[in-house]
PQR file of N, CA, C, O and H, with PARSE charges and radii, in Angstrom:
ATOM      1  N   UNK A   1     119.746  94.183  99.227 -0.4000 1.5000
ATOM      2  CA  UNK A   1     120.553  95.286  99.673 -0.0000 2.0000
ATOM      3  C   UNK A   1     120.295  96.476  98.734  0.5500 1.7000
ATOM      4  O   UNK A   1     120.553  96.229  97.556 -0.5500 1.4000
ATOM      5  N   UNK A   2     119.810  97.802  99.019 -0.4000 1.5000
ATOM      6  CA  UNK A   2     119.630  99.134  98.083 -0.0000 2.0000
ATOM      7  C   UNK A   2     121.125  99.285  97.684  0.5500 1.7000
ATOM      8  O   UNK A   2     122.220  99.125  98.223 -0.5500 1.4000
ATOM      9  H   UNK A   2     119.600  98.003  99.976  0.4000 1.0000
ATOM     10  N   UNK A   3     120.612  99.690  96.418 -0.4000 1.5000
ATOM     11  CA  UNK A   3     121.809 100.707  95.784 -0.0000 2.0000
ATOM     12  C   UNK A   3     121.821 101.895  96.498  0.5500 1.7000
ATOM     13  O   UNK A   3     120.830 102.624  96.533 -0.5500 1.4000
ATOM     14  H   UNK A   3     119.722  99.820  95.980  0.4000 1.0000
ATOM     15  N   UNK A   4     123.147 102.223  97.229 -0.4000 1.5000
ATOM     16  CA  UNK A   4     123.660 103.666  97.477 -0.0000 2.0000
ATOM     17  C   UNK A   4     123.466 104.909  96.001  0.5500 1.7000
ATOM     18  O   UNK A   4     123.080 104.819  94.835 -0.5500 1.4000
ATOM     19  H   UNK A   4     123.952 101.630  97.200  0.4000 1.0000
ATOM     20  N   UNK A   5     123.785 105.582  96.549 -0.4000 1.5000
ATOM     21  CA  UNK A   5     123.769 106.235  94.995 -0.0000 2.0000
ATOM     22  C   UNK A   5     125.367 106.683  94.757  0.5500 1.7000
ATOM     23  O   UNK A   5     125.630 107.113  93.634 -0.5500 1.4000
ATOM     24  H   UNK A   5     124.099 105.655  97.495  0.4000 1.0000
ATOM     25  N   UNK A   6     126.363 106.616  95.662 -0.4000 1.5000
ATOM     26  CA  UNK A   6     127.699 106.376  95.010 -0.0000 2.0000
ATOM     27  C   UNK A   6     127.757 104.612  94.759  0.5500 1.7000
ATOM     28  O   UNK A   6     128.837 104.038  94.905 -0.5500 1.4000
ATOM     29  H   UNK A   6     126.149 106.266  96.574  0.4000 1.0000
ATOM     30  N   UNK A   7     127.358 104.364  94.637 -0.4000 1.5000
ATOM     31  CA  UNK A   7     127.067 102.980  94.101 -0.0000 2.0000
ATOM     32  C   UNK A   7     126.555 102.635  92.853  0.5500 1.7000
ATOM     33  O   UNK A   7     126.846 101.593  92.265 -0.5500 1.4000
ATOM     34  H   UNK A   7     126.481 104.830  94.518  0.4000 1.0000
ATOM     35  N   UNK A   8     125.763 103.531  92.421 -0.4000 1.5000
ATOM     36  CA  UNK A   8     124.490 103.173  91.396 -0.0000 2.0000
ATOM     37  C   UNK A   8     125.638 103.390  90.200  0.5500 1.7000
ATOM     38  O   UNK A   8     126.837 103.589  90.396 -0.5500 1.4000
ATOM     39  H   UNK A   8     125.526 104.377  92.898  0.4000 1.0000
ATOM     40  N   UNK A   9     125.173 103.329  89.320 -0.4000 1.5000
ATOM     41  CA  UNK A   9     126.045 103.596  87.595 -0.0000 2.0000
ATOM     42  C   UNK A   9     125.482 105.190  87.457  0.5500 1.7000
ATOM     43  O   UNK A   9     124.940 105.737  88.418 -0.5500 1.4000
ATOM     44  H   UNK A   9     124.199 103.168  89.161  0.4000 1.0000
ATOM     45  N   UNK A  10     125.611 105.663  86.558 -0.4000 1.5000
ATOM     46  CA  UNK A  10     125.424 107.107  86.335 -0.0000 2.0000
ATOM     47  C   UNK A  10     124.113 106.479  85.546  0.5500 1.7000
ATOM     48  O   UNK A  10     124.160 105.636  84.650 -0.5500 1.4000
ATOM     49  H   UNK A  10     126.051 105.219  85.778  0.4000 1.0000
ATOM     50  N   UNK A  11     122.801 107.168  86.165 -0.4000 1.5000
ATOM     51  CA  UNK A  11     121.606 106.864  85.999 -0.0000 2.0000
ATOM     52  C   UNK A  11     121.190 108.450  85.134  0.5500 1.7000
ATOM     53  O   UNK A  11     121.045 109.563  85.639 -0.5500 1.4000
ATOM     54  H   UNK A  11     122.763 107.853  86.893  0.4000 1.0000
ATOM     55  N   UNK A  12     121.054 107.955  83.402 -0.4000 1.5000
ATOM     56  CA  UNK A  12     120.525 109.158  82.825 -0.0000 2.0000
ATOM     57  C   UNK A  12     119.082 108.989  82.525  0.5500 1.7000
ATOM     58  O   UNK A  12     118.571 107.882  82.355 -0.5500 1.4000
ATOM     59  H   UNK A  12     121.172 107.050  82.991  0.4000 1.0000
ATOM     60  N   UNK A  13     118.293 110.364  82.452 -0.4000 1.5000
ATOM     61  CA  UNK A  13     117.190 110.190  82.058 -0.0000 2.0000
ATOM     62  C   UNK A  13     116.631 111.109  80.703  0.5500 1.7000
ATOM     63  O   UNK A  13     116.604 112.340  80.723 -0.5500 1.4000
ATOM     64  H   UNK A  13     118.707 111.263  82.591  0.4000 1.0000
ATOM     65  N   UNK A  14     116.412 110.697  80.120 -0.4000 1.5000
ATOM     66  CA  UNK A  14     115.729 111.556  79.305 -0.0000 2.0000
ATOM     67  C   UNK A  14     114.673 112.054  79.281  0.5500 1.7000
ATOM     68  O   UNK A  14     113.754 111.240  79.371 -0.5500 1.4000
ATOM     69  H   UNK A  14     116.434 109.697  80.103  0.4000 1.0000
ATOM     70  N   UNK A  15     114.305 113.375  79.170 -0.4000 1.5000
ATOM     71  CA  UNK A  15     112.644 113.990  79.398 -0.0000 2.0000
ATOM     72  C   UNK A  15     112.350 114.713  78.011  0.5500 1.7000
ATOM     73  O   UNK A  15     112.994 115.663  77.566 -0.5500 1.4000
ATOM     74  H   UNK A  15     115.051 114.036  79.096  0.4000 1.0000
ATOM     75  N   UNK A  16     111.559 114.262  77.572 -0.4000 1.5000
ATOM     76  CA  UNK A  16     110.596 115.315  76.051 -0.0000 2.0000
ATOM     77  C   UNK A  16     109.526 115.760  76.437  0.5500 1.7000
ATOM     78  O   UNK A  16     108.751 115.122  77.149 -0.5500 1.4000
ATOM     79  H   UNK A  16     111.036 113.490  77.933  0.4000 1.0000
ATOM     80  N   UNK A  17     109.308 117.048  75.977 -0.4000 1.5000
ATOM     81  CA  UNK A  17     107.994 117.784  76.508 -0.0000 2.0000
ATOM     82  C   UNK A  17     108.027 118.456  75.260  0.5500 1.7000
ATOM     83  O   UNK A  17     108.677 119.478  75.040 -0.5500 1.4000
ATOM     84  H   UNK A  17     109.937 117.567  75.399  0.4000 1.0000
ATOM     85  N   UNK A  18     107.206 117.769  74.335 -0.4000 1.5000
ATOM     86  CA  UNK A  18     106.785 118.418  72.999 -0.0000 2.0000
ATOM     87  C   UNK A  18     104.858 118.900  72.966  0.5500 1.7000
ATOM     88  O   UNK A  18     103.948 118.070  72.948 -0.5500 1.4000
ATOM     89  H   UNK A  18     106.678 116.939  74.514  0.4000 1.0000
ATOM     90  N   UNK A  19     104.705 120.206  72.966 -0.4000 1.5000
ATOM     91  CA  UNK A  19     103.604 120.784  73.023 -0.0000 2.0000
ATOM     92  C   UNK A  19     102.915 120.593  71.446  0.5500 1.7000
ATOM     93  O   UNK A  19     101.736 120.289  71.266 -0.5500 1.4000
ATOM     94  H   UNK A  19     105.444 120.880  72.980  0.4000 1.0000
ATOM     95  N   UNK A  20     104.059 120.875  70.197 -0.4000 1.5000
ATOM     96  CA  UNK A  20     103.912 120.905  68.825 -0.0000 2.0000
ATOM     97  C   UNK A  20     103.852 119.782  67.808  0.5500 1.7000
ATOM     98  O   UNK A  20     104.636 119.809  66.860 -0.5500 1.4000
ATOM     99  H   UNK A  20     105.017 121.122  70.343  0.4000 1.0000
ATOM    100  N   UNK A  21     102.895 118.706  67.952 -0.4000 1.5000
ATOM    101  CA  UNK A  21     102.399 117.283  67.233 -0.0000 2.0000
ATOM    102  C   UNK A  21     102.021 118.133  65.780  0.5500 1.7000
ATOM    103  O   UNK A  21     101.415 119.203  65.725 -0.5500 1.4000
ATOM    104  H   UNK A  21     102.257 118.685  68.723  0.4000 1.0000
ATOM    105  N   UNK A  22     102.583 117.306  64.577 -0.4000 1.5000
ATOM    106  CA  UNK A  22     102.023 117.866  63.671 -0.0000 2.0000
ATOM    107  C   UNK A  22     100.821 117.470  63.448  0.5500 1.7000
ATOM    108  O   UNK A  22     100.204 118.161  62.637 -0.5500 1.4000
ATOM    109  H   UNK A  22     103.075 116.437  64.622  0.4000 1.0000
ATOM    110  N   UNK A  23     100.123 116.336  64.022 -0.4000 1.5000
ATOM    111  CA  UNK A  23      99.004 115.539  63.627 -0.0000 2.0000
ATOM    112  C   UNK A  23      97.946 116.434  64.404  0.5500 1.7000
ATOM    113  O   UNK A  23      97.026 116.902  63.734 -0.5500 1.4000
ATOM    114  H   UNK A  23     100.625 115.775  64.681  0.4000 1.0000
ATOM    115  N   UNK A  24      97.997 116.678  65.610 -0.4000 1.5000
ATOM    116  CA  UNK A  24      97.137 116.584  66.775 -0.0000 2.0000
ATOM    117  C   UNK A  24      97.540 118.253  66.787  0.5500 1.7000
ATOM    118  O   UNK A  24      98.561 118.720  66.282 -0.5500 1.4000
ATOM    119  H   UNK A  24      98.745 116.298  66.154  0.4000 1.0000
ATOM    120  N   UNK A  25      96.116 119.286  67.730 -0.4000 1.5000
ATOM    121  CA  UNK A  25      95.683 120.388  67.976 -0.0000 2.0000
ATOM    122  C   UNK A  25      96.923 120.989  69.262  0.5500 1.7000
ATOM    123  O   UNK A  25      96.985 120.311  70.287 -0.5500 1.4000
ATOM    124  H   UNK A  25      95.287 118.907  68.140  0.4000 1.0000
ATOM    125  N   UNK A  26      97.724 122.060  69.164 -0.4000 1.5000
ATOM    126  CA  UNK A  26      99.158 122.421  70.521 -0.0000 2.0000
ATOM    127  C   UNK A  26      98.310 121.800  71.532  0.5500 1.7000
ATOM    128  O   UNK A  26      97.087 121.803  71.667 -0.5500 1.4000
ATOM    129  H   UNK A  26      97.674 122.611  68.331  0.4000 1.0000
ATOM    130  N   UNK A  27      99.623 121.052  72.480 -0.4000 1.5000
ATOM    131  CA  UNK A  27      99.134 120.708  73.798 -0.0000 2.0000
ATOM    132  C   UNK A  27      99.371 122.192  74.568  0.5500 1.7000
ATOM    133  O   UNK A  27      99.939 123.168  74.079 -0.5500 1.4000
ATOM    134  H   UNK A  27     100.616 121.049  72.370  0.4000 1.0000
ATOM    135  N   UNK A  28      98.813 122.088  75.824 -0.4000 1.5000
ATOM    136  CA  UNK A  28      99.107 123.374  76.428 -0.0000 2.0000
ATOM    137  C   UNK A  28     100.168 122.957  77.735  0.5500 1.7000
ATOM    138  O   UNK A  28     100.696 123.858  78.386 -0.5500 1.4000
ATOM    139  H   UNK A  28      98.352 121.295  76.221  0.4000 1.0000
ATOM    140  N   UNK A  29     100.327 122.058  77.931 -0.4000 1.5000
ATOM    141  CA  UNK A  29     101.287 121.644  79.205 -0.0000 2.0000
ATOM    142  C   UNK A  29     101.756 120.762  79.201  0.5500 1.7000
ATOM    143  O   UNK A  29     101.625 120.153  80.262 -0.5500 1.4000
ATOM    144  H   UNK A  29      99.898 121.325  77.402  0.4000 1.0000
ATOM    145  N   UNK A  30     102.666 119.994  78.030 -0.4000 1.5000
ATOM    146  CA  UNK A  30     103.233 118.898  77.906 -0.0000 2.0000
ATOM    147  C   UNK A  30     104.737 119.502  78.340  0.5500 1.7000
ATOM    148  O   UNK A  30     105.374 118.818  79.141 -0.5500 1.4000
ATOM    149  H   UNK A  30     102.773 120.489  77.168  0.4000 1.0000
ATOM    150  N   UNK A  31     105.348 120.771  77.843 -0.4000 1.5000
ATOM    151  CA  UNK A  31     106.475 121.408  77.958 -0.0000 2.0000
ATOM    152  C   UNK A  31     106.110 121.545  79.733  0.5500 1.7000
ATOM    153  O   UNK A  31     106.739 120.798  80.483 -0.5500 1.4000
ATOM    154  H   UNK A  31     104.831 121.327  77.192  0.4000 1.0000
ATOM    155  N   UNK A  32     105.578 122.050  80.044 -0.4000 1.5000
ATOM    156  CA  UNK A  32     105.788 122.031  81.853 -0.0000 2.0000
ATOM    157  C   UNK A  32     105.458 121.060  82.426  0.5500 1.7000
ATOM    158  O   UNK A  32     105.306 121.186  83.641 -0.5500 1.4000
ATOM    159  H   UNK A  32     105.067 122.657  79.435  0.4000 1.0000
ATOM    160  N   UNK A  33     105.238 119.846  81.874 -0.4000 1.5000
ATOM    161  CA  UNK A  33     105.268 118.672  82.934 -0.0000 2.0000
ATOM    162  C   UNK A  33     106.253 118.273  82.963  0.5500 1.7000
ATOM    163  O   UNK A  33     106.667 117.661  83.948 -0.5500 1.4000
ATOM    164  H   UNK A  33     105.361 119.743  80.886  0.4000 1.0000
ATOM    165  N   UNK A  34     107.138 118.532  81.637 -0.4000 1.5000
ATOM    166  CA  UNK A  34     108.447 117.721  81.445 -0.0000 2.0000
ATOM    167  C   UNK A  34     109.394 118.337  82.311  0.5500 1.7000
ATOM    168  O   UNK A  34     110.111 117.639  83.028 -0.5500 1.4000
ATOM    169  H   UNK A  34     106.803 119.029  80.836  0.4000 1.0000
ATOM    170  N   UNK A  35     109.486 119.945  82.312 -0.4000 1.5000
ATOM    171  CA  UNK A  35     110.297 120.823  83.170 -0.0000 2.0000
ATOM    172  C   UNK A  35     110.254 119.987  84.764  0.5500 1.7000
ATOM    173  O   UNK A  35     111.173 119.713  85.535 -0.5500 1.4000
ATOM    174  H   UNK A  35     108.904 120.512  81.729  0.4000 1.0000
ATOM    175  N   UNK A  36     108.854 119.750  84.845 -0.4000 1.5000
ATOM    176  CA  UNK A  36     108.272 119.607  86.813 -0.0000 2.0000
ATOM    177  C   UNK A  36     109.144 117.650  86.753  0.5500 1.7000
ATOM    178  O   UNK A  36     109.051 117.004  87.797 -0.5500 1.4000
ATOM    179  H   UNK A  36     108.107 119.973  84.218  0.4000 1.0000
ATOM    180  N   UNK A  37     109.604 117.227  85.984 -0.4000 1.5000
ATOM    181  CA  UNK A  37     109.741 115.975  85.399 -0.0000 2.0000
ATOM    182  C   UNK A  37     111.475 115.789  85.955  0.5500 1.7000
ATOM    183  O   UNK A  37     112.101 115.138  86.791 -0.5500 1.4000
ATOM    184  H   UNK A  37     109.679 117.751  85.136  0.4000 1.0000
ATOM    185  N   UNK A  38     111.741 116.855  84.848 -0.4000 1.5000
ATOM    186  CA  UNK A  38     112.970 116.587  84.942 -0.0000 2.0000
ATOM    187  C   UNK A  38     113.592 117.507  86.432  0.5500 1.7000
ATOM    188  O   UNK A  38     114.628 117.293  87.062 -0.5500 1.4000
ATOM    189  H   UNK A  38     111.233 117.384  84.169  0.4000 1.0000
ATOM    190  N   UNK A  39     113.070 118.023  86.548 -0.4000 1.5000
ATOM    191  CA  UNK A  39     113.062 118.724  87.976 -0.0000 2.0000
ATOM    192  C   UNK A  39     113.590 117.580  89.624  0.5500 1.7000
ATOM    193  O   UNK A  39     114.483 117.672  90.467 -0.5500 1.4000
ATOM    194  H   UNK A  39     112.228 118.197  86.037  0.4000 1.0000
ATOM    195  N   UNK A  40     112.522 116.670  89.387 -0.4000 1.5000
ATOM    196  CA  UNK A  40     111.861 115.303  90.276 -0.0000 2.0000
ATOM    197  C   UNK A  40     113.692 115.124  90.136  0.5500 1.7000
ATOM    198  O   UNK A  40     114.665 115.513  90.782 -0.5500 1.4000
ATOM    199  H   UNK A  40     111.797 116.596  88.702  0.4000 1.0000
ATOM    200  N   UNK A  41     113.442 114.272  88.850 -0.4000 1.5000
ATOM    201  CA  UNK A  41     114.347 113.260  88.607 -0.0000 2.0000
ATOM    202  C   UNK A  41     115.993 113.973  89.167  0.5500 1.7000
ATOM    203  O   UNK A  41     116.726 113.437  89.997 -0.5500 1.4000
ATOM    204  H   UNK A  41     112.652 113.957  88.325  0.4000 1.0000
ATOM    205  N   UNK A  42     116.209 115.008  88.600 -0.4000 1.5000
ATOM    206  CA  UNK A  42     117.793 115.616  88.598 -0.0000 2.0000
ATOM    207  C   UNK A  42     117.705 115.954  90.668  0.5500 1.7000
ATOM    208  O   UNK A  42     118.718 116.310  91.270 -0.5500 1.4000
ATOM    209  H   UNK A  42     115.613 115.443  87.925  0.4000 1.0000
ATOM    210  N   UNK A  43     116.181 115.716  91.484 -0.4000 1.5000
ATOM    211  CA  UNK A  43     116.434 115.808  93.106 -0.0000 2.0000
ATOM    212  C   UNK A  43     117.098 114.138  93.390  0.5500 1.7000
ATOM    213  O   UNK A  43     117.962 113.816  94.205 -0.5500 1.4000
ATOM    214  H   UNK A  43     115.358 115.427  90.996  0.4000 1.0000
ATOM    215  N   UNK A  44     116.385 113.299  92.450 -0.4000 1.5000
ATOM    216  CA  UNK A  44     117.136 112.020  92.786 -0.0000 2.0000
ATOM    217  C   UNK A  44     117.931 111.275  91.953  0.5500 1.7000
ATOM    218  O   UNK A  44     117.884 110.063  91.740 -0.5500 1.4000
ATOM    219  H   UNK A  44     115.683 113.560  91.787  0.4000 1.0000
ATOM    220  N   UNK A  45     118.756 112.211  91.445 -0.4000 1.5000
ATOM    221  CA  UNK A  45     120.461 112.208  91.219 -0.0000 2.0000
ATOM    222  C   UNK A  45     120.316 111.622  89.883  0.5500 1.7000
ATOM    223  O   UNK A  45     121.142 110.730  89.686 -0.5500 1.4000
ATOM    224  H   UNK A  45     118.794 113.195  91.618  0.4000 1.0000
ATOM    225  N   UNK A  46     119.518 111.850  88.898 -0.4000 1.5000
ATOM    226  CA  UNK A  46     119.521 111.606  87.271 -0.0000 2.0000
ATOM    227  C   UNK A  46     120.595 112.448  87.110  0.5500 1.7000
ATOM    228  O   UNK A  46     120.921 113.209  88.021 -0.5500 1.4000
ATOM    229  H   UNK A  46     118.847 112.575  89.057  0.4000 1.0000
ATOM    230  N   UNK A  47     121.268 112.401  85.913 -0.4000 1.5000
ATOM    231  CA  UNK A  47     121.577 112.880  84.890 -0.0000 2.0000
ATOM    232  C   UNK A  47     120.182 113.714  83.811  0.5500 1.7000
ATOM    233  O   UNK A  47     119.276 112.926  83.539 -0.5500 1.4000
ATOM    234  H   UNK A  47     121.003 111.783  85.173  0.4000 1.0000
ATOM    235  N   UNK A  48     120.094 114.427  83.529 -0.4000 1.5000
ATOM    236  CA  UNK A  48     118.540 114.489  82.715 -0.0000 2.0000
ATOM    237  C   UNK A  48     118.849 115.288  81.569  0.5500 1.7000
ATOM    238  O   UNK A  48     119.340 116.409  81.695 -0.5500 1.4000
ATOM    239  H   UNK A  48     120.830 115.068  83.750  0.4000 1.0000
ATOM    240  N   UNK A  49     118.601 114.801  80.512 -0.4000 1.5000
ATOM    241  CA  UNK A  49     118.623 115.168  78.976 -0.0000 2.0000
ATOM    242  C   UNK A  49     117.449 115.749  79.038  0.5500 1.7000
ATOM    243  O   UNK A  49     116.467 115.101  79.399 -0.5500 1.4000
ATOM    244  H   UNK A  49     118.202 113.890  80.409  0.4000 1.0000
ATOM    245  N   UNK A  50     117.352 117.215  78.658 -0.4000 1.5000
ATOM    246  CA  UNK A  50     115.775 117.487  78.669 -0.0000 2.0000
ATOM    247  C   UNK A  50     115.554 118.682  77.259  0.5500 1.7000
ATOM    248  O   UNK A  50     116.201 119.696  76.999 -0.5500 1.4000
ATOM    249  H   UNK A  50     118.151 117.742  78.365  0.4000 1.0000
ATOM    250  N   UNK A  51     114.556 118.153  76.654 -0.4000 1.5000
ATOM    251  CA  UNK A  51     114.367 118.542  75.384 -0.0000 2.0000
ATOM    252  C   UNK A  51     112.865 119.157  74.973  0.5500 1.7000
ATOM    253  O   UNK A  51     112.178 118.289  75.510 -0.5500 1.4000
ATOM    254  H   UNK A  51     114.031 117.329  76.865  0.4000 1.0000
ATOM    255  N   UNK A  52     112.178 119.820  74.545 -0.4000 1.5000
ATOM    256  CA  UNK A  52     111.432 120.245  74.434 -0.0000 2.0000
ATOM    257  C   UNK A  52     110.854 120.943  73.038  0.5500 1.7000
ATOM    258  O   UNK A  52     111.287 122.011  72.605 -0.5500 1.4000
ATOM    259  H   UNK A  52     112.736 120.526  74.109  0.4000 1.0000
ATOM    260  N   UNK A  53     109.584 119.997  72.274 -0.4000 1.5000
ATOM    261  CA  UNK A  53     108.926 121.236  71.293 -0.0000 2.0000
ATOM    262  C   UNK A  53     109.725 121.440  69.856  0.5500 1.7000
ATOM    263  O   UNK A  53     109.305 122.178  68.964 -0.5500 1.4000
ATOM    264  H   UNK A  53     109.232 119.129  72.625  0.4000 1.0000
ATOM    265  N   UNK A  54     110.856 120.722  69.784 -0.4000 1.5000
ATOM    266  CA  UNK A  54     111.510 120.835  68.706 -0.0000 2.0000
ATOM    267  C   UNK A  54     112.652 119.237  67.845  0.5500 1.7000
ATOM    268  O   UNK A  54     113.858 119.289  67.606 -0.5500 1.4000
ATOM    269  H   UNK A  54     111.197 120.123  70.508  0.4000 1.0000
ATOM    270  N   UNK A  55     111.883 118.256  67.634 -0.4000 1.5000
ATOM    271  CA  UNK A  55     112.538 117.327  67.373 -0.0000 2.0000
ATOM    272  C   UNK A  55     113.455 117.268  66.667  0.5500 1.7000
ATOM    273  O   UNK A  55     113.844 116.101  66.622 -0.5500 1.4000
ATOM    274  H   UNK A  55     110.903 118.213  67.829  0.4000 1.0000
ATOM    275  N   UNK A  56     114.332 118.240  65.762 -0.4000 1.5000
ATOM    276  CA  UNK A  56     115.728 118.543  65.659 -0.0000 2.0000
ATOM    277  C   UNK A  56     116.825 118.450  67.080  0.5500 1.7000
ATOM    278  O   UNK A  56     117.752 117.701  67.390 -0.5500 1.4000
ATOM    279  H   UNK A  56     114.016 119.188  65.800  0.4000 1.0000
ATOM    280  N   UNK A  57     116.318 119.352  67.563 -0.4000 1.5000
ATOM    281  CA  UNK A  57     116.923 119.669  68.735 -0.0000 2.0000
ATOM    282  C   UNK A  57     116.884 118.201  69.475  0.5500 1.7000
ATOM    283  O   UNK A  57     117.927 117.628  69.790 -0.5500 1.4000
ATOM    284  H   UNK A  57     115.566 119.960  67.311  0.4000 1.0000
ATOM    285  N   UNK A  58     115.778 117.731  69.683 -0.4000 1.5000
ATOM    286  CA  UNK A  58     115.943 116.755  70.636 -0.0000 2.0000
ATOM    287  C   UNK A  58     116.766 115.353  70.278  0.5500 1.7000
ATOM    288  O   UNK A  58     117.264 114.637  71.146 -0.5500 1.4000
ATOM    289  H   UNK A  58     114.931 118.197  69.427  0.4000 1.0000
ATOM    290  N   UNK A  59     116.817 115.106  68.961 -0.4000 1.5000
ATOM    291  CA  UNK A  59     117.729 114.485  68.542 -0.0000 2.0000
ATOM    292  C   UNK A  59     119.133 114.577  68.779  0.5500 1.7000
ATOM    293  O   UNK A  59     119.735 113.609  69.243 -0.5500 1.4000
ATOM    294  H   UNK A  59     116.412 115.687  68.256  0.4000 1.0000
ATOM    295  N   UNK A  60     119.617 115.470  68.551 -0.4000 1.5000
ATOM    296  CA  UNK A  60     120.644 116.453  68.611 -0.0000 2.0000
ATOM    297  C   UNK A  60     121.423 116.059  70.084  0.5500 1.7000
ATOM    298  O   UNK A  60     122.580 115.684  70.273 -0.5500 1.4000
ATOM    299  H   UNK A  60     119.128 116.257  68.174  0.4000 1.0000
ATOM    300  N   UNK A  61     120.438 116.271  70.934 -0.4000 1.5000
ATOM    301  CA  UNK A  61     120.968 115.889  72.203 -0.0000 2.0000
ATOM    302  C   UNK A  61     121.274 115.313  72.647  0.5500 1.7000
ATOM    303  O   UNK A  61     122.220 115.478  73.417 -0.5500 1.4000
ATOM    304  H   UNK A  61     119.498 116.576  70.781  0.4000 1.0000
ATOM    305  N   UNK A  62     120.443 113.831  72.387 -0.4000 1.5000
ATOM    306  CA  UNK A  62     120.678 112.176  72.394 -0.0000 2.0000
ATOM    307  C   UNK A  62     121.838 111.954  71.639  0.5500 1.7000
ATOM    308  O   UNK A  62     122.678 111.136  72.013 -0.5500 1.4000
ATOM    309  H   UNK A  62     119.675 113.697  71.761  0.4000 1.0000
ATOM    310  N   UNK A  63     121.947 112.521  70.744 -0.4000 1.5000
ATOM    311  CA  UNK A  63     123.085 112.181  69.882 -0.0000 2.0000
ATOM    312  C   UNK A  63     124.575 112.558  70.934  0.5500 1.7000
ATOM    313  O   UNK A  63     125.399 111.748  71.359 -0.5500 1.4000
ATOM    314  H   UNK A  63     121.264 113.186  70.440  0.4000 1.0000
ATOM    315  N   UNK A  64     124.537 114.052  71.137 -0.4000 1.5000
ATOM    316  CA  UNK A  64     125.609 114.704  71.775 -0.0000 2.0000
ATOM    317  C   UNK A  64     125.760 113.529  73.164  0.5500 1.7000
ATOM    318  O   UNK A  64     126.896 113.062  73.250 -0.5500 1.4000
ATOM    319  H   UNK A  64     123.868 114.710  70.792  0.4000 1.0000
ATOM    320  N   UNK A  65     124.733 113.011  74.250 -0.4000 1.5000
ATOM    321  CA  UNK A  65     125.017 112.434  75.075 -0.0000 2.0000
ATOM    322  C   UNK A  65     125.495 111.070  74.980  0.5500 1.7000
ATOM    323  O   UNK A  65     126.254 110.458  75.732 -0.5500 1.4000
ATOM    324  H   UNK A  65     123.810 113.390  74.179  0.4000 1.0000
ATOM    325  N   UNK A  66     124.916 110.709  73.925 -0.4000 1.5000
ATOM    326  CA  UNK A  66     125.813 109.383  73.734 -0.0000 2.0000
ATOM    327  C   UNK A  66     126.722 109.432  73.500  0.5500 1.7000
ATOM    328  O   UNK A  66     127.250 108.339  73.705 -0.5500 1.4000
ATOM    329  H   UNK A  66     124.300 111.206  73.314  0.4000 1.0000
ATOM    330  N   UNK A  67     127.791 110.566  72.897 -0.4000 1.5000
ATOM    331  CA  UNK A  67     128.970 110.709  72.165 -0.0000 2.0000
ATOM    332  C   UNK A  67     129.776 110.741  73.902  0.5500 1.7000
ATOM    333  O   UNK A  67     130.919 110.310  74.059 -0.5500 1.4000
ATOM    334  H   UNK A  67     127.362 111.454  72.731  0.4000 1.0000
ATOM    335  N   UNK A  68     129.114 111.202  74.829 -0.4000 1.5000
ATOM    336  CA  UNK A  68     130.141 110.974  76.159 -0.0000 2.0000
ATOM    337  C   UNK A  68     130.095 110.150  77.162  0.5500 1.7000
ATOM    338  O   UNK A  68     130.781 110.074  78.182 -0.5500 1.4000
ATOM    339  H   UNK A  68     128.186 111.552  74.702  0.4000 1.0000
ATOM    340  N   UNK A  69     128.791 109.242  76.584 -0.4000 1.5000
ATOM    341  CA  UNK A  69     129.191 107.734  77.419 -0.0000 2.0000
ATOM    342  C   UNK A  69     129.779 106.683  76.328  0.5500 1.7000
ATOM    343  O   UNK A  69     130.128 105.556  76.681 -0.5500 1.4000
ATOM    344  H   UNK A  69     128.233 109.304  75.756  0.4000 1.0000
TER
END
């Protein structure tokens, strides 16, 4: 039997689109796949944490969303 989606649990997703590796040469489109990403996901009813290019920040967020489940 499918899950309805007033059925489902609150389905979160998280998306990172970090262009800035300290190891490795800037990506040029890791930040817009994640955008086209989290885009998808939030048409089929994610929740979407979406973070980008700055791993302070993206921490930060995970942190803040767990604090409200």
């Amino acid at each position: 039997m499918p899950v309805r989606p007033a059925q489902a649990a609150k389905r979160l997703a998280p998306v990172i689109g970090n262009d800035a590796y300290d190891s490795v040469p800037v990506l040029q489109k890791a930040r817009n796949d994640a955008d086209a990403m989290a885009a998808a996901l939030t048409k089929l009813g994610f929740a979407v944490i979406s973070a980008t290019s700055n791993r302070r920040k993206v921490g930060g967020k995970y942190r803040q969303e767990g604090a409200k489940n």
